[in-house]
C-alpha angles and dihedrals in degrees: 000000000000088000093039091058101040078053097063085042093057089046090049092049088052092051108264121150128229084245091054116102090205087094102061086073078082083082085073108067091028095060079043095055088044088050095048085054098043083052088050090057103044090094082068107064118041123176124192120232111244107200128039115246099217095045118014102233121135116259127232094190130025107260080219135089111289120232141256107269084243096059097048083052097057089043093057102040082052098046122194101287079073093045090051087054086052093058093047097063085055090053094050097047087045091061091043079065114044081038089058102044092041083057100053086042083058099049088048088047097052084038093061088053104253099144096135133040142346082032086096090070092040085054090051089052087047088051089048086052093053097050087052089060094051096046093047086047095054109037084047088060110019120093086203092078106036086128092259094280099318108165117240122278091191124235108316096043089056100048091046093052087039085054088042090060097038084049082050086039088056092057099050099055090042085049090045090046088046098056085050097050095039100036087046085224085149087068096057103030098026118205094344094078085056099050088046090054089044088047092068101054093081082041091055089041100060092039103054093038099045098036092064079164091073098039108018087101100066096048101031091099122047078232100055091037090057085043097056093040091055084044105050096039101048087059083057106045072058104060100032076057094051097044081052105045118022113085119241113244107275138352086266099061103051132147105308095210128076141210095218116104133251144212133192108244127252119239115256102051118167121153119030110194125176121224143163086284105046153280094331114191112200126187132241102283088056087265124156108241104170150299125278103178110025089201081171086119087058123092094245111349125219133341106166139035132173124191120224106248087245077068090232110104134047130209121198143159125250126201105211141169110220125236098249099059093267131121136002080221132171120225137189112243138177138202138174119256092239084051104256131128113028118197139174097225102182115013117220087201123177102014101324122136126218119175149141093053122198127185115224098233093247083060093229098107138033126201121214149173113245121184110189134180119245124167117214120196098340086315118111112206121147129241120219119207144168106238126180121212125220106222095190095043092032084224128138121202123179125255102188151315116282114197109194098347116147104176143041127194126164143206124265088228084055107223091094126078114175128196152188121237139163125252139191077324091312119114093217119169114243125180129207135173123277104256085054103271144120095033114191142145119285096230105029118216082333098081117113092158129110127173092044115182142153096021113182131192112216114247090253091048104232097112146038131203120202135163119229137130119259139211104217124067121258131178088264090047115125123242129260116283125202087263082064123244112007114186127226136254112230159147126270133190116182131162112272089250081073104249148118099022121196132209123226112166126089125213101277097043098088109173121234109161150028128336120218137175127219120238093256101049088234094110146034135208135200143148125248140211090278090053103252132135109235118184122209127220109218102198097057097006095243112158120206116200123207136218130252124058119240095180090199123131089200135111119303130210136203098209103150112015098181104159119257134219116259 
């Protein structure tokens, strides 16, 4: 600890910042130093094998040196429960430094640009790499795996029988990644089920290299050791070949993990809004804080995000071009708020789009638009439909067709979805049921609007806000131009029956952006055609505009609405 901390000194003298990953590298003279004391003590503790390797019989003397009787006295003064500390000093200093170098294989990895496949299998071979070291660390200084008493084969012998338990090793960690893939048990157990399958290959690898009594028999001949290698490894060219290559079982269980990078997420985040670049989280003044999905390597980026109604995740879709030249395609994606645990949650690939996602408010279910190419009778047109997706099955079943619609929002009591669809030219909002019935305008005879977009239902309910431009006059309404009336652009609340809609923007307020409600369904915000996030008052109809320009026609969310000093 002394050397780990007069690292991150020496690091600190030279100009290094806390955030820096330059000081870790501390952890490598200091596991050296705790390996060097563990070494010094092995003289301490002595344990006697207890089988012979050749021919399995127990032993009544070590076939080792014995001790000083110094040595046998300290040891029995110490017992095992000593000479298991002692190991497990080895053991900690063993993981400092395969830590440590899987950590600088990973910076020159990231340094030499693999930051897509096939660096996942790069990664596994890292990870390989890493156990080595730790197995190599532990049975040189451990007297726990000093191969109960096995004499000495030299050089050759060690490393082919080393070789024989990492290519065990191997197996163990491709069989372990393939339960998880094929048995989707990432989907149910996330990342965990990975870490566990990855946990076993240094298991594996101790075990199969200190116990010469289990697998002694398969590498004590040059002949049976080629046999077991070309064994063992074709099984896992196979199924390195089958996780790359066979398809989940449907476009709504994909891989749940993603290439795109991440970022924690600052304090003081306000305002989330999705763009060509990425999840982007402003504070409450409409200023940019930071980034918490870079989505710049994707085909569009993000146009829509909706928030679970726990306000910690967030769901959004994502326009990409796949790595193998297909697409473009659109998938549905989540992230945590604090910008943890990305996920593809339904895959547009090849050339699928998925777009418009909403969270049922339970959070067990997401509703989405998916446009997909068939070709009748020689002739390719697309079908649009509203899907839901499952998220404990990870299945997707269709709601309904949806003809020229282009937006979905539901209700926070979760039985509406309402919609925007086109027609007769005109983009009008309509609502259904959930499992796809009773379809009907939102406003009855009553609508006068056209160019719907971004409508939003208020967390309570009660209202919707929607932008859209409208026939009749209103107060906001603009003059007359030499082309003769032009209508306005603006923003509309009404009550969720449908009824009585208000106008709230005035001429110059053309909205271009997202619409979101606060917590408290007193105030709207919404971005307008310079960029800038503006933020209405209900109850008189001021409208505050902030102060930084996002200059984004993406989604908008609403996520901390604490009220902020004029």
């Amino acid at each position: 600890m002394a050397v780990f901390v007069a690292g991150l000194f020496a690091f600190a003298f030279f100009g290094a910042k806390p955030s820096d990953a330059a000081p870790w590298f501390s952890l490598i003279p200091a596991g050296i130093v705790l390996l060097a004391v563990g070494r010094r003590s092995e003289v301490l503790f002595v344990r006697h094998p207890r089988f012979c390797p050749g021919c399995g019989e127990a032993l009544t003397q070590p076939m080792s040196a014995r001790p000083t009787a110094a040595a046998r006295k300290v040891a029995r003064r110490r017992g095992p429960v000593a000479a298991v500390w002692h190991d497990v000093v080895i053991v900690v200093g063993a993981l400092v430094i395969s830590g440590a170098a899987t950590f600088a294989a990973v910076m020159v990895i990231g340094a030499l640009g693999f930051v897509r496949r096939p660096s996942e299998w790069i990664l596994d071979i890292v990870w390989l790499f890493a156990c080595a070291v730790f197995a190599l660390v532990v049975v040189r200084f451990s007297e726990f795996f000093r191969s109960h008493g096995e004499p000495s084969t030299g050089p050759a012998g060690n490393a082919r029988r080393f070789a024989a338990a990492l290519t065990g090793a191997t197996l163990a960690l491709f069989t372990g990644y393939a339960a998880v893939y094929f048995g989707r048990l990432d989907m149910t157990f996330d990342d965990f089920s990975y870490v566990v399958a990855f946990l076993t290959v240094p298991a594996v690898l101790l075990v199969l290299y200190g116990w010469p009594r289990l697998y002694r028999p398969l590498v004590c001949t040059p002949a049976r050791a080629a046999g077991s290698f070309i064994l063992i490894l074709s099984v896992v060219v196979g199924q390195g070949y089958a996780i790359e290559t066979v398809a989940r079982a449907s476009d709504c269980d994909p891989l749940s993990r993603s290439n795109y990078p991440t970022r924690m997420a600052p304090d003081g985040v306000a305002f989330v809004e999705g763009n060509i670049g990425g999840i982007d989280v402003l504070n409450a003044n409409g200023e940019l804080l930071g980034q918490v999905v870079d989505l710049a390597g994707s085909w569009a980026g993000s146009s829509s995000l909706t928030l679970s109604s726990d306000r910690k995740r967030i769901v959004f879709d994502l326009s990409t071009k796949y790595s193998d030249g297909s697409g473009p395609g659109s998938n549905i994606m989540s992230v945590d708020v604090d910008g943890t645990h990305l996920r593809v949650l339904v895959s547009g690939y090849p050339d699928v789009e998925n777009w418009s996602p909403v969270i049922d408010p339970s959070g067990t279910s997401v509703y989405f638009l998916r446009n997909v190419a068939v070709v009748v009778d020689g002739v390719r047109r697309h079908e649009t439909s509203i899907e839901r997706l499952d998220l404990n099955t990870r299945r997707c079943s269709p709601v309904a067709s949806a003809e020229d619609v282009h937006e979905l929002v539901l209700s926070p009591d979760g039985t509406t979805l309402a919609y925007v669809q086109v027609v007769d030219g005109d983009a009008r909002l309509w609502r259904m049921k959930t499992d796809g019935s009773d379809r009907e305008p939102f406003f009855g005879s009553d609508d006068t609007w056209v160019g719907v977009h971004q409508a939003r239902f208020s967390p309570n309910g009660s209202r919707i806000a929607f932008a859209a431009y409208s026939r009749e006059t209103h107060a906001a309404s603009s003059p007359t131009c030499e082309c003769g009336r032009e209508w306005a652009f603006e923003l509309f609340v009404a009550p969720s029956d449908g009824g009585g809609a208000r106008a709230f923007a005035s001429t110059d307020l053309k909205l271009y952006g997202g619409i979101a409600w606060s917590s408290d369904n007193t105030r709207v915000a919404f971005r307008d055609d310079a960029g800038k996030i503006e933020v209405l008052n209900l109850a008189d109809g001021d409208i505050q505009m902030l102060a930084a320009s996002v200059n984004s026609n993406g989604g908008l969310l609403w996520l901390n609405d604490v009220r902020r000093d004029r």
